[in-house]
N, C-alpha and C positions, 0 to 999 in steps of 0.2 A: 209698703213693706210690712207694716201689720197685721194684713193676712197674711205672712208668711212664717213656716214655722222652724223654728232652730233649736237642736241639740247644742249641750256646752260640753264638752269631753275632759275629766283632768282627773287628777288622781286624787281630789279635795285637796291637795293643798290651798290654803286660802289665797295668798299673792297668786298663785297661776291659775288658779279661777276667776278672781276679780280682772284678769288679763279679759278672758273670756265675757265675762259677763259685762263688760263693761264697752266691750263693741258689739255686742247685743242690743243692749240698750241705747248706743249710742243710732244702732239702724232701725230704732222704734219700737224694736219686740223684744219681749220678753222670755228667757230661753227657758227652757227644762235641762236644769242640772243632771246630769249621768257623771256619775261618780266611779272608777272601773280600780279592779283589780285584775292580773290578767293571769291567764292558767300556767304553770310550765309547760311548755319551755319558753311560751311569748316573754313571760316575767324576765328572762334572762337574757335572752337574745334580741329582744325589741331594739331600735328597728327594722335590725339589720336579718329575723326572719320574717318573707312576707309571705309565706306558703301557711296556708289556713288560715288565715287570720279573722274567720267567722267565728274562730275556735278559741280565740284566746281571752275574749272576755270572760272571767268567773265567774261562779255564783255569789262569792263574796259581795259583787260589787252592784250597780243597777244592770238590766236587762240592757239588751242591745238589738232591740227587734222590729221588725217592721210594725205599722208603716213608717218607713222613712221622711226625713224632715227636708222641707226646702236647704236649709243651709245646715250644716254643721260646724263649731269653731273648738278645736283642739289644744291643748298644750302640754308638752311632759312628755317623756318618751311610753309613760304606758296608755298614751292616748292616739299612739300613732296606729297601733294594728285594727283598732276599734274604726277608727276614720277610714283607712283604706277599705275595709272591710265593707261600712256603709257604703262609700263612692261607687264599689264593683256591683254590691248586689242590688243597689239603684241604679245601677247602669247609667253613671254618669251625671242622673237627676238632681241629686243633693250638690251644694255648690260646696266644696270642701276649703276649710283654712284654715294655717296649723299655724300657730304662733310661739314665735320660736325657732331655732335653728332645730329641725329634723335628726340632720346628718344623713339624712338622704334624700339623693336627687329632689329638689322641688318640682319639677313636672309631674312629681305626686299627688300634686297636691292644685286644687285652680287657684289659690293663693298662698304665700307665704310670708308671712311679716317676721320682720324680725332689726333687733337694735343695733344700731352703726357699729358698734363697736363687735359684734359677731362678724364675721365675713365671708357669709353667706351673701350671694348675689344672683339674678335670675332675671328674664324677661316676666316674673311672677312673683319674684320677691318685692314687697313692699318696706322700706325701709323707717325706721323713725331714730330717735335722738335717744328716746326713752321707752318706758311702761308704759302699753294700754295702762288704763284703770278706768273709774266709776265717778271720779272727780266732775259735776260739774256745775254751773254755777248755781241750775236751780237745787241740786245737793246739798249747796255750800248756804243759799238761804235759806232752806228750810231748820238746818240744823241751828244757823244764827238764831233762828227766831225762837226756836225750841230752848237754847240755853242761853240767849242774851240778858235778859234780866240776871241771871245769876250771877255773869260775869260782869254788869253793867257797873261794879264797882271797881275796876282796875281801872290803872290809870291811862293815857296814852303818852306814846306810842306801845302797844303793846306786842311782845314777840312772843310768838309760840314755839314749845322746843317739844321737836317729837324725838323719842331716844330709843331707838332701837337695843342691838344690844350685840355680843360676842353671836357669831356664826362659823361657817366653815371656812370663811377669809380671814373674819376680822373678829380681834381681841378688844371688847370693854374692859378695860381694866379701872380700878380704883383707883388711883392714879387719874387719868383723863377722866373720869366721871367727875374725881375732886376739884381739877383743872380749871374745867368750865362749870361747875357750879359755882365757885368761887366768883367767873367772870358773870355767870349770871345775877349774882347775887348783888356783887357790883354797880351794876345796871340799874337794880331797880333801889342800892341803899343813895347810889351818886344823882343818877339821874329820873328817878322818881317813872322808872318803866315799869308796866306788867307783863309778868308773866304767868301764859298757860304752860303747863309741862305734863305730856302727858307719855310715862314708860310702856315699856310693853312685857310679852310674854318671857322676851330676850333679855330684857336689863337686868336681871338678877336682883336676889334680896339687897345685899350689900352695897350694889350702886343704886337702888333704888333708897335706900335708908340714906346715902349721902343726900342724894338729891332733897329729901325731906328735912333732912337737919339744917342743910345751910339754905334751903327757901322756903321762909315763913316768913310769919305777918302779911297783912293786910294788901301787897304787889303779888302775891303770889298764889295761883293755887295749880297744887299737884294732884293731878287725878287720881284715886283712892282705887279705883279698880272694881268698884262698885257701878250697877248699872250701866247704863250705854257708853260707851265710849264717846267724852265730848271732841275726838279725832277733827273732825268735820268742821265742830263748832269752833274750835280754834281756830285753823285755816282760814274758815270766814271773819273773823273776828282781829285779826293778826295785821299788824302793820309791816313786821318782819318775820321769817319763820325761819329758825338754826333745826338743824335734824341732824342727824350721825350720818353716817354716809354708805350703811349695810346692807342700805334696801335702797335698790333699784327703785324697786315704787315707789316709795315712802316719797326717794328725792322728785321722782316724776310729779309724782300729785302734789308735791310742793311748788314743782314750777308752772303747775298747771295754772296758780291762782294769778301767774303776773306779778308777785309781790318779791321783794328782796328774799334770796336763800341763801343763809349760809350753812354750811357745810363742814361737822365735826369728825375731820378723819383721824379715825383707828388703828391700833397698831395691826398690821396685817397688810391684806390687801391682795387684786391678782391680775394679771395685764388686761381682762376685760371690765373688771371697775375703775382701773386709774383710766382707760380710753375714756368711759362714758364720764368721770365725774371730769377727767382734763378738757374730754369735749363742751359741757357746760361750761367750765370755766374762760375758756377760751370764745366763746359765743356771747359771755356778756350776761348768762341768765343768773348763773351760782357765784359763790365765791369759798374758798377755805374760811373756816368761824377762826380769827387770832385775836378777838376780845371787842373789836371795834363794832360800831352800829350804826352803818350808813344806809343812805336810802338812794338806790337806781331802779331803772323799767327797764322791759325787755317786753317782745310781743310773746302771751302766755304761750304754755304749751299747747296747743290743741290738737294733738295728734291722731286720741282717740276717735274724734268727731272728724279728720281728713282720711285716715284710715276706711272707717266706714263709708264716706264717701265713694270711695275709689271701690271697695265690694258692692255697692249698692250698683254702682254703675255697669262693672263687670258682668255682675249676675243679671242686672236687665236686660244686657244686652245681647248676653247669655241664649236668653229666652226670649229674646225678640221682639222687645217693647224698647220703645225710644226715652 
């Protein structure tokens, strides 16, 4: 599969790139990012116009030109005209897969993946629980080894909390940032735990400053926002990992490691996140965070890696190799 070549199609968003790119890599190769904006009228009618669609990538965005790539993997509705577009004027050649509910017909597509809780169904659709992503375990130790000395002074059991932040569901508010800082804080003055805590672009000044004021000293360190992101190194590093519940991924690549997730739900919320977090909870992987620190197993997520399976297969057999 490594001499083979793949396009990743998305509008840069970062979460629905790493979708991309991360079944990429899961099928051995390394893809070439194309990054698109699309012309009007595609901009606006995507994907419901499919008349020119050679036409709708802009100049804004990268090129969109032959030679075309053995595979190409999609996600985001301005990535749907670009795909089809490829598919037609390779006649078929490139092995197409949109990730994601389209909203149209999946026979468009030789693959369509996409999350239980969408309900989208097909003799093409591929289903999973959660988020492709990039998670994997040789990820997970290189990045331990990269920042484990630094962290080698916390104590165990140690939990990592990734904290998202207010989106177009779900409200961080001061309030619940307070809530569980407090319980965090607890944690490590009662029962002598570490923790990693690392915000993001979403947590805002304000509940980022809580989190700083109530976890200090010597159990704690909060990522400053300086340098790489130790995201990864957490993960690897974590006995338990609490996250907010805003990102789909976030919670994916948490269940990916097999490690207890608890789960800080927001005020908000919308019938395709309560599916997917009620479906973990209901499977034994996650649990709601209400202060407590227990320890269970579940078999990890490994979706992204049975996903590419199933395209590796298709596509050989596609092309007529056993």
């Amino acid at each position: 599969m490594n001499a083979l070549t793949c396009w990743v199609i998305t509008d840069g968003k970062p979460g629905m790139e790493n979708q991309c790119r991360g079944l990429a890599e899961a099928l051995g190769i390394e893809p070439v990012i194309k990054r698109v904006q699309l012309r009007s009228p595609w901009r606006q009618l995507s994907p419901f116009l499919r008349v020119g669609n050679r036409f709708a990538a802009g100049p804004q965005g990268d090129p969109i030109r032959a030679p075309w790539p053995d595979i190409v993997i999609g996600t985001g509705r301005q990535s749907i005209a670009p795909v089809l577009s490829i598919k037609k004027r390779s006649r078929g050649r490139t092995f197409t897969v949109q990730i994601q509910d389209p909203q149209i017909n999946p026979r468009h597509f030789d693959l369509v993946v996409v999350p239980r809780h969408d309900r989208l169904r097909g003799p093409n659709v591929l289903v999973t629980r959660g988020a492709l992503h990039r998670v994997t375990p040789a990820v997970l130790a290189n990045a331990a080894a990269a920042h484990g000395p630094r962290l080698a002074h916390l104590p165990h059991p140690r939990v990592a909390v990734l904290v998202g932040g207010t989106n177009a569901v779900y409200q961080l508010t001061p309030t619940i940032m307070g809530d569980v800082a407090e319980k965090l804080a607890g944690f490590a003055r009662d029962r002598g735990v570490g923790l990693m805590v690392t915000p993001s672009r979403r947590t805002g000044a304000d509940n980022e400053a809580i989190l700083r004021a109530r976890l200090t000293g010597p159990h704690a360190e909060v990522w400053d926002g300086e340098g790489e992101n130790p995201y990864f190194a957490y993960l690897a590093q974590a006995d338990v990992i609490v996250c907010t519940c805003d990102s789909v991924s976030m919670v994916s690549e948490a269940c990916s490691t097999g490690k207890p997730v608890y789960v800080i739900e927001l005020d908000g919320g919308s019938p395709k996140f309560r599916a997917f977090l009620d479906g973990l909870y209901r499977d034994g992987i996650a649990r709601p965070f209400t202060g407590e620190l227990e320890s269970w197993s579940y078999p990890p997520l490994d979706e992204t890696r049975e996903i590419a399976e199933t395209v590796r297969h298709r596509l050989l057999a596609r092309r007529g190799h056993s």
